[in-house]
C-alpha positions as semicolon CSV with decimal commas, in nm:
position;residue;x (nm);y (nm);z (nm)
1;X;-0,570;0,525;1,636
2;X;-0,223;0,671;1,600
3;X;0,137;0,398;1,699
4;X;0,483;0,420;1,624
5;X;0,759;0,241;1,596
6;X;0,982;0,181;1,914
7;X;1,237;0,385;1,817
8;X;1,034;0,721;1,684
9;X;1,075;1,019;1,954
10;X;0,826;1,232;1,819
11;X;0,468;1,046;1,876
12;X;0,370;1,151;2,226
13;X;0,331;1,517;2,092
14;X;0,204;1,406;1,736
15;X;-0,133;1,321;1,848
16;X;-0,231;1,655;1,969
17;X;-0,306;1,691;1,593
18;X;-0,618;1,557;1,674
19;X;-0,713;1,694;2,033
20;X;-1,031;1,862;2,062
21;X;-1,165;1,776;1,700
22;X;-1,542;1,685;1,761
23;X;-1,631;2,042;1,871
24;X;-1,425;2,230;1,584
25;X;-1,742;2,439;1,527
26;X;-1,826;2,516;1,865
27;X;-1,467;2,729;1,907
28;X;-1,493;2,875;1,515
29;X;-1,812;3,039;1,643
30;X;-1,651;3,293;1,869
31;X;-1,396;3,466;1,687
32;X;-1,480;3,607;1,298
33;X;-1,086;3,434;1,161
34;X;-0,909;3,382;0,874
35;X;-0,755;3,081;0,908
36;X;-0,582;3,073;0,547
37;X;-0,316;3,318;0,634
38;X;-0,272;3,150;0,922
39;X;0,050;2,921;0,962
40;X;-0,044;2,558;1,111
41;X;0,308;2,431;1,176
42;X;0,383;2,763;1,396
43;X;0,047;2,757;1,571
44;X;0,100;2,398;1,626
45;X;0,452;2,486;1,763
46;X;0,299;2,711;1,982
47;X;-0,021;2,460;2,083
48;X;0,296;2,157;2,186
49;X;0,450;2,435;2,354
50;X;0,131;2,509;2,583
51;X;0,061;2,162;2,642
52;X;0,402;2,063;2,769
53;X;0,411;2,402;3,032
54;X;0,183;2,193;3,259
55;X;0,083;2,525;3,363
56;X;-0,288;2,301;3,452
57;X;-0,443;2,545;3,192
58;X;-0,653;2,422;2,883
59;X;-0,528;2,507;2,475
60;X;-0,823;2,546;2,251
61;X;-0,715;2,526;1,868
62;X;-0,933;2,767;1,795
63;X;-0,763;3,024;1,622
64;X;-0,636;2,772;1,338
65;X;-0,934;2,594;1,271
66;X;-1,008;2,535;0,910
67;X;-1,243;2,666;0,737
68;X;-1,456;2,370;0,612
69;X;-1,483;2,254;0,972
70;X;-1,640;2,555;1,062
71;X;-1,979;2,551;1,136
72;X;-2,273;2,383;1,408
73;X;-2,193;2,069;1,179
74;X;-2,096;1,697;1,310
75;X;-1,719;1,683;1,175
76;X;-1,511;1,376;1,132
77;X;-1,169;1,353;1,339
78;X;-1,009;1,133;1,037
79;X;-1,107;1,395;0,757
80;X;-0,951;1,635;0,999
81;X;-0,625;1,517;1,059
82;X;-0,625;1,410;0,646
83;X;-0,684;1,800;0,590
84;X;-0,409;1,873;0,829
85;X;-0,124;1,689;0,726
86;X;-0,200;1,813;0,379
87;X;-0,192;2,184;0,496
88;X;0,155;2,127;0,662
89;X;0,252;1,930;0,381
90;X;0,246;2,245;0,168
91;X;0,363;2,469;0,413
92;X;0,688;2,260;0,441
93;X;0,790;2,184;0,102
94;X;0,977;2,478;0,051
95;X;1,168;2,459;0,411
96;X;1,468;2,247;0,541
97;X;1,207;1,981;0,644
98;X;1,028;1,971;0,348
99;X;0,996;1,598;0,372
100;X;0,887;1,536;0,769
101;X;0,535;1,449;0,704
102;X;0,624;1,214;0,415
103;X;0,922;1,059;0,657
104;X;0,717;1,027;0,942
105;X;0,373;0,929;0,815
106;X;0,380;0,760;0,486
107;X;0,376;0,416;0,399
108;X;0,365;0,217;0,077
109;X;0,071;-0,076;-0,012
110;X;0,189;-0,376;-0,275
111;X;-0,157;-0,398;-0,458
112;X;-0,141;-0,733;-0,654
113;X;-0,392;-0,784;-0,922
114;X;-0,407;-1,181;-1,090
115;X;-0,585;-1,298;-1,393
116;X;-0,733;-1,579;-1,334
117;X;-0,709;-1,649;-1,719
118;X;-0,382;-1,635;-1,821
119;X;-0,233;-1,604;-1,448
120;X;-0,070;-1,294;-1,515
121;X;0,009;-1,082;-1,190
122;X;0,015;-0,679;-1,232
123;X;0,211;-0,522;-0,906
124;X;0,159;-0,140;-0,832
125;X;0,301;0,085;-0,509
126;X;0,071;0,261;-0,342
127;X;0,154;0,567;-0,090
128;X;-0,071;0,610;0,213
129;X;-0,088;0,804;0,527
130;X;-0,325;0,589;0,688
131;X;-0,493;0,299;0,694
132;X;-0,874;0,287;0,645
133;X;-1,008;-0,071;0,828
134;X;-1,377;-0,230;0,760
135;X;-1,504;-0,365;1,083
136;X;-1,597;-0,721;1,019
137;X;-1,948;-0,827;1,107
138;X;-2,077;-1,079;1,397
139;X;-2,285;-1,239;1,541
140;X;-2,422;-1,123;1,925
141;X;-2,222;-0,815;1,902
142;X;-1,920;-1,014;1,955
143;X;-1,637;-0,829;1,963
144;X;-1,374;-0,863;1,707
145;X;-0,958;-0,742;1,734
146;X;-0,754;-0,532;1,524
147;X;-0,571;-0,783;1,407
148;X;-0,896;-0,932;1,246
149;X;-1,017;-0,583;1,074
150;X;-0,634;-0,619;0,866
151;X;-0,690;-0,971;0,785
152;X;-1,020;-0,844;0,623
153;X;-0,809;-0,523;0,492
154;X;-0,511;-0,782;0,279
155;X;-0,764;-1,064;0,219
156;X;-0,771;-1,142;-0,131
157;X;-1,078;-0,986;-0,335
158;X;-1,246;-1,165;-0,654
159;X;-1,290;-0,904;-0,907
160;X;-1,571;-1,031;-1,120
161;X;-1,936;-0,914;-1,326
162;X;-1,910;-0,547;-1,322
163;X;-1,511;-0,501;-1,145
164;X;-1,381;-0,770;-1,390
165;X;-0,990;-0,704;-1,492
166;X;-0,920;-0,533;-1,840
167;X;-0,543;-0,848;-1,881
168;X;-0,300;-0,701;-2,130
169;X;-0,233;-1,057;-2,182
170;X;-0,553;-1,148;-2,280
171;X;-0,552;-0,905;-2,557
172;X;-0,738;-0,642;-2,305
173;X;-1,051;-0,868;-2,273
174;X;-1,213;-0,842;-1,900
175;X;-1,128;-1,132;-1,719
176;X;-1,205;-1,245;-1,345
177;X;-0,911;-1,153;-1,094
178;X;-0,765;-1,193;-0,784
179;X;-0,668;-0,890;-0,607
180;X;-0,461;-0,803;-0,256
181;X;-0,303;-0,581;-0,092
182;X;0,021;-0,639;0,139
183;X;0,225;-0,316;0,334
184;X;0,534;-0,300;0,124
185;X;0,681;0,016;0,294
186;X;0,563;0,072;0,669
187;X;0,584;0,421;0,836
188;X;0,737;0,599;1,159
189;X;0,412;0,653;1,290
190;X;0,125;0,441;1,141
191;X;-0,248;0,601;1,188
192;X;-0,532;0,358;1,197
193;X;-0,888;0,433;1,090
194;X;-1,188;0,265;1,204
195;X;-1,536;0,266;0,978
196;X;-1,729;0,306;1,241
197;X;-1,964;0,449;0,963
198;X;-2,184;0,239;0,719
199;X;-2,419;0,373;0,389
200;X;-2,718;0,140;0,384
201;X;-3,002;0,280;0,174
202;X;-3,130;0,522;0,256
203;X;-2,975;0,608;0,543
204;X;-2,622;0,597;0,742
205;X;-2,545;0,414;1,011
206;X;-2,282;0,382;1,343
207;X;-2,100;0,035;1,355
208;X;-2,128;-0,073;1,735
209;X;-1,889;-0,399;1,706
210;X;-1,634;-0,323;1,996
211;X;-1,279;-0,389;1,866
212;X;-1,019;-0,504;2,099
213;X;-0,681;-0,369;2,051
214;X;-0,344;-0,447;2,201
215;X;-0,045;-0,215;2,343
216;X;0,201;-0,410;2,091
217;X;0,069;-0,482;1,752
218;X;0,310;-0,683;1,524
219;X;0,234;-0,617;1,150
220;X;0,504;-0,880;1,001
221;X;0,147;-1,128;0,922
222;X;0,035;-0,839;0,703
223;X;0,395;-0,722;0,524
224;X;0,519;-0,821;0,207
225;X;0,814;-1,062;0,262
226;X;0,952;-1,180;0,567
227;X;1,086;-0,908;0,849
228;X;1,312;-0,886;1,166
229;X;0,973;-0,829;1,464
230;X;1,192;-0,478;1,530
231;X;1,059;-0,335;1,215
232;X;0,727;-0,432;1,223
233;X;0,643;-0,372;1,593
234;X;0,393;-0,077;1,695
235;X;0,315;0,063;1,971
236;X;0,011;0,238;2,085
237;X;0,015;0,599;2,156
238;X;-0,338;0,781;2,084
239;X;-0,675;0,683;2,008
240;X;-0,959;0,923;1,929
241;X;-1,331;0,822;1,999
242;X;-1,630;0,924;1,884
243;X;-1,929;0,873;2,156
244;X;-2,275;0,922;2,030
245;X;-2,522;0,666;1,807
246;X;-2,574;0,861;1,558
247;X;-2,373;1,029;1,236
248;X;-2,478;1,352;1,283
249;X;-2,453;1,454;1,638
250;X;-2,162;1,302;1,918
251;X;-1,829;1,387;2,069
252;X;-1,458;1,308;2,032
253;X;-1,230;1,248;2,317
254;X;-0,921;1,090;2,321
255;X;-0,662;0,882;2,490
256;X;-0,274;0,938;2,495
257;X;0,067;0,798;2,595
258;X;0,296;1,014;2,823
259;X;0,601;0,892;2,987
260;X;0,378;0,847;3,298
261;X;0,106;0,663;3,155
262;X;-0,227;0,686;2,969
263;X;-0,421;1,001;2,979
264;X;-0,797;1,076;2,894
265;X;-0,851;1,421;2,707
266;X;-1,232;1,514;2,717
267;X;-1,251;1,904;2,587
268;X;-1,053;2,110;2,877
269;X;-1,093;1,808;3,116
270;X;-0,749;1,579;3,112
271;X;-0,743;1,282;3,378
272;X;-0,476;1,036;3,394
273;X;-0,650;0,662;3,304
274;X;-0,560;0,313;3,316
275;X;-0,483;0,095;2,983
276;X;-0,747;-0,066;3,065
277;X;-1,023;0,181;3,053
């Protein structure tokens, strides 16, 4: 789930970066490549250049896969755009815009850590590029909103038995703590990321729970201090599903923002949508 602030102009091509990911292994299969030498920021130049022609024509990504998604493989679309963002990281650092994917994705936690002993509180920054959410349980398959998967992200945790708090106040004895996390620093474009996966011995499991999720999301209940609404207002522009019951096998499509509306992109077949769907 990819939104941006009101006022950021570069989102609606930004979520290509994700476009096509669940069948990275089917495309790496047809040519023999060698992706390393390969320069993501001009091949992605060249992908938002295809997809804006509206020449009605299809871009596969295929020659600038990477390498460890290669393969017959299930791959994961949030490891993917991780390993992307890292790749053009490094090829920018030593260009004029050396610092766009730090500007335009990062973000900064407040992680807040209290002894409940002395009542000491340790503060530590955090960068992150996005946001990984726990999908709360319920009951009947209810459905749950966004807004209640980053309650359960900033909710205060007891760190106790085995996670108990090494206090420098307490002479560096292990105490039981408090610990939470508020967004300190928010970013241009904020990604969301759903576990829609689960580890319960011995085997791993898809989380079903629909989550609602609004156009406008308003973050001020989650920041650190008070804020004017215009900084802490997102909007939606992408979100990238994965359809299957399993972890192993599936499909990603996704849904983007254009100035005309919402738009469903399943593999080389792109139909304009409602919101709603």
């Amino acid at each position: 789930m990819i939104l941006s602030l009101e006022d950021a102009d570069v989102c609606s091509s930004s979520v290509v970066l994700l476009d096509g990911a669940g069948d990275l292994g089917r495309s790496s299969r047809r040519r023999n490549l060698v992706p390393e030498h390969v320069s993501i920021a001009l091949e992605l130049k060249k992908a938002f250049k295809a997809l804006w022609s509206r020449n009605g024509v299809a871009y596969s990504p295929d020659s600038w896969i990477l390498p460890r998604f290669y393969g017959y493989h299930q791959q994961d679309a949030h490891e993917f755009l991780r390993h992307m963002l890292d790749r053009l990281r490094t090829e920018l650092s030593e260009t004029a815009v050396s610092n766009f994917i730090h500007d335009t994705f990062q973000g900064q936690l407040l992680s807040e850590v209290t002894c409940l002993k002395c009542h000491t509180t340790s503060r530590k920054h955090d960068p992150f590029l996005d946001l990984s959410l726990v999908i709360p349980s319920t009951t009947d398959d209810e459905p749950v909103s966004l807004q209640a998967c980053l309650k359960e992200y900033v909710a205060a945790e007891c760190l106790e038995k085995s996670e108990k708090y090494v206090c420098g106040h307490c002479s560096n004895n292990k105490e039981k703590a408090m610990k939470k996390f508020t967004l300190e620093k928010l970013p241009v474009i904020l990604c969301l990321h759903l576990k829609r996966f689960k580890w319960t011995p011995p085997t791993r499991s898809k989380v079903a729970t629909m989550v609602d999720f609004p156009a406008e999301l308003n973050l001020a209940p989650f920041c650190t201090g008070a804020r004017p609404k215009l900084e802490t207002t997102y909007y939606l522009y992408a979100l990238i599903s994965h359809h299957g019951e399993g972890t192993g096998s599936g499909h990603y499509t996704s849904h983007c923002f254009n100035d005309d509306g919402w738009y469903h992109y399943n593999d080389s077949c792109v139909q304009q949508c409602p919101f709603s769907e």
